[in-house]
DOROVO-297282 format. One record per residue (C-alpha): x, y, z; residue number from 1. Coordinates in Angstrom, 1 decimal. Each point is the difference from the previous one (the first is absolute). Layout:
N
PT / X / Y / Z / NUM
...
***
This chain:
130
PT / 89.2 / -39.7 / 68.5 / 1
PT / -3.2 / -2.6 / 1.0 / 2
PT / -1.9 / 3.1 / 0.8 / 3
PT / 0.9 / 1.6 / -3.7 / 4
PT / -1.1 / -3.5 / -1.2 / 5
PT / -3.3 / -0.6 / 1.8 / 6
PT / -1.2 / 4.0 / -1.4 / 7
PT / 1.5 / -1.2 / -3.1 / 8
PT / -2.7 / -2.8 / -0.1 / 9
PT / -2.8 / 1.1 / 1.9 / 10
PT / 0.2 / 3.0 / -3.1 / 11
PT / -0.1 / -2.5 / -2.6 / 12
PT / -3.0 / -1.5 / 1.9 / 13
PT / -1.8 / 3.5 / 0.4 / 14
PT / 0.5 / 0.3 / -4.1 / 15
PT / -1.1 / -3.5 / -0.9 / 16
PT / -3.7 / 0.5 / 2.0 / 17
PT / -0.2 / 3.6 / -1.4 / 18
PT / 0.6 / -1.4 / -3.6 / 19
PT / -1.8 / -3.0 / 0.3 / 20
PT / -3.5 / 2.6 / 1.7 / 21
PT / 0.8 / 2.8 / -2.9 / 22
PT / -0.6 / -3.2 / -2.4 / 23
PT / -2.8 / -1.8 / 1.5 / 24
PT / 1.8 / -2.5 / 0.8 / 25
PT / -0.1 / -2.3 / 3.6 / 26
PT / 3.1 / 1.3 / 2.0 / 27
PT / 0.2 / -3.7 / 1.7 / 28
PT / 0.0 / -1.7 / -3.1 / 29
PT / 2.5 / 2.0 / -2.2 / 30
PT / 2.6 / 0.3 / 3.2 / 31
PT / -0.1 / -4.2 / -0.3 / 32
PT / 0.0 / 0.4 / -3.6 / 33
PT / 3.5 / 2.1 / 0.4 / 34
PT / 1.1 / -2.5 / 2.9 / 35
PT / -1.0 / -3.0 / -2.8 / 36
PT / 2.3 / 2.1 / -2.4 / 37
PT / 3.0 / 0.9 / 2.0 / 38
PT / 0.0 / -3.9 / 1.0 / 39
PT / -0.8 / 1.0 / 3.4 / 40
PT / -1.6 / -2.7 / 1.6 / 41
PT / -2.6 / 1.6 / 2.6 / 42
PT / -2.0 / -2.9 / 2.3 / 43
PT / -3.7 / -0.3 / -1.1 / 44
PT / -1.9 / 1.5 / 3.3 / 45
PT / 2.5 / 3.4 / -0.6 / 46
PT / -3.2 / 1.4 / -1.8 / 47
PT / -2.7 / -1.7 / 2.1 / 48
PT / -2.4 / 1.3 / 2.4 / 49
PT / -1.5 / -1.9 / 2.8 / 50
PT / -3.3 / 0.2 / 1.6 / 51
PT / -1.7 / -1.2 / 2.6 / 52
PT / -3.8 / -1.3 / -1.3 / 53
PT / -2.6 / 2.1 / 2.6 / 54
PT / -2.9 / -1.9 / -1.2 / 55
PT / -1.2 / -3.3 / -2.3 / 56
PT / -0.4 / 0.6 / -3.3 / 57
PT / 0.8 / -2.1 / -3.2 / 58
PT / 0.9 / -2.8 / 1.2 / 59
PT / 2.9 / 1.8 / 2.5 / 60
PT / -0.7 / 0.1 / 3.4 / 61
PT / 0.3 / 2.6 / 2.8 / 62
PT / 3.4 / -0.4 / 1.1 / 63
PT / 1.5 / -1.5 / -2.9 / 64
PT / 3.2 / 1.6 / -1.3 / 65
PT / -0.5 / 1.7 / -3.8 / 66
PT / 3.3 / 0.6 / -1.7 / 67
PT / -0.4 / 2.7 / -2.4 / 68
PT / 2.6 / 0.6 / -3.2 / 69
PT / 0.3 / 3.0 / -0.7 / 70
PT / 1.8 / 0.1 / -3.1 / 71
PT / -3.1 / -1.7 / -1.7 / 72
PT / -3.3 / 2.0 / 0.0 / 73
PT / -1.1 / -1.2 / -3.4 / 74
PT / -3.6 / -0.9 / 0.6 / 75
PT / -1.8 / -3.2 / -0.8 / 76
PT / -3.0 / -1.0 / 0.8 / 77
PT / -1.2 / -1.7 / 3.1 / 78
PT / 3.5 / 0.5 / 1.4 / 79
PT / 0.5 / 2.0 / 3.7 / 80
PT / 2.0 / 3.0 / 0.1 / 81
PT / 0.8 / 2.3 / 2.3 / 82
PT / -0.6 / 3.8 / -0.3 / 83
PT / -0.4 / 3.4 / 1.3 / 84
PT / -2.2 / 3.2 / 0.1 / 85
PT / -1.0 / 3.4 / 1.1 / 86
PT / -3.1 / -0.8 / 2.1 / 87
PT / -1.2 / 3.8 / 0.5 / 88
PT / 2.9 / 1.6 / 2.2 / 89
PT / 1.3 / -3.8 / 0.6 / 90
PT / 2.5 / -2.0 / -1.5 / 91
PT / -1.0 / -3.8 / 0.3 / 92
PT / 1.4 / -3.2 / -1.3 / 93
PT / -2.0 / -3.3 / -0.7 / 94
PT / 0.4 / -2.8 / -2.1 / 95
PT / -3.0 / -1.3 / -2.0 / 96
PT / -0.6 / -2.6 / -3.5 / 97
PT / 0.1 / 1.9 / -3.1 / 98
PT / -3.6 / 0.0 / -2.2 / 99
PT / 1.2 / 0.1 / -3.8 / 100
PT / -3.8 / 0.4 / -1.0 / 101
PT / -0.3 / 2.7 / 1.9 / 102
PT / 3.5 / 1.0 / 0.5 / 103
PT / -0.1 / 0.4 / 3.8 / 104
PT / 1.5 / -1.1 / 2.9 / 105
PT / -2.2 / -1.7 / 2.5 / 106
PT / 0.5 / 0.4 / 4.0 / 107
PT / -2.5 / -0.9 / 2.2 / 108
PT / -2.7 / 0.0 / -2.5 / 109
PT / 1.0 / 3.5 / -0.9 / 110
PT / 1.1 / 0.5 / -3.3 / 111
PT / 2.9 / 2.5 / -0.9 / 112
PT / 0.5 / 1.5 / -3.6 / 113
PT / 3.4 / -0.9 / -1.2 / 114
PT / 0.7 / 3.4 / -1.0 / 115
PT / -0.9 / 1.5 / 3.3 / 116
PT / 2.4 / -2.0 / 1.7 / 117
PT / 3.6 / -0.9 / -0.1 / 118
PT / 1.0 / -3.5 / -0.2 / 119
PT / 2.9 / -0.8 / 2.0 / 120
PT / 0.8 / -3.9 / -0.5 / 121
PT / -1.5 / -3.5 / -1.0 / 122
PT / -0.4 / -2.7 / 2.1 / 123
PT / 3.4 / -2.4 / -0.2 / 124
PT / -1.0 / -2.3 / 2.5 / 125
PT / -1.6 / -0.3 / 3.7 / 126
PT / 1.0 / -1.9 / 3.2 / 127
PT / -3.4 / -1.3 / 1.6 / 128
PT / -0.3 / 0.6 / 3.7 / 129
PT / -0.3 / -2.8 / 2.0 / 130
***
């Protein structure tokens, strides 16, 4: 019966990203949207991403712990998000402040085309390193 269940749900789950990617929609955001409906009450981090800072940059230091939230990837300007891209036959992930005059990311005074890229979370907080 718990088996029957847990396909039951993880089906549901499967439908609500494939919906949510046929309409353009951010799969993160409209699962907690469905959670928020269902009065499901889900803890914050559940669609947060942590990272580990490699390097100083914008006023986070190496070390430092970035919490990224995934269910918000609107961007704004000035703010630090984290993303992804095809790098030739690589897959990389950085995180870099978003450039709304130029609307690009910028890593390691590299700058990254917003529509070349996919952005994965905003910054919700950081734990400095001591």
């Amino acid at each position: 019966m718990q088996n029957k269940t847990n396909t039951r749900i993880v089906d549901l789950l499967k439908k609500a990203i494939d919906y949510s990617k046929e309409n353009n929609l951010n799969p993160f955001k409209f699962i907690k949207e469905l959670f928020n409906i269902a009065g499901i009450e889900v803890p914050q981090d559940f669609f947060c991403i942590d990272y580990k800072a490699d390097r100083t940059e914008f006023n986070i230091k190496s070390g430092d712990l970035l919490t990224f939230d995934r269910a918000n990837i609107e961007l704004e300007n000035n703010k630090i998000y984290y993303f992804g891209l095809e790098w030739g036959k690589y897959y990389i992930e950085d995180w870099g402040k978003y450039d709304a005059e130029t609307n690009t990311i910028i890593s390691e005074s590299r700058k990254f085309e917003v529509d070349e890229i996919e952005v994965i979370g905003k910054l919700k907080r950081y734990i400095r390193d001591l």
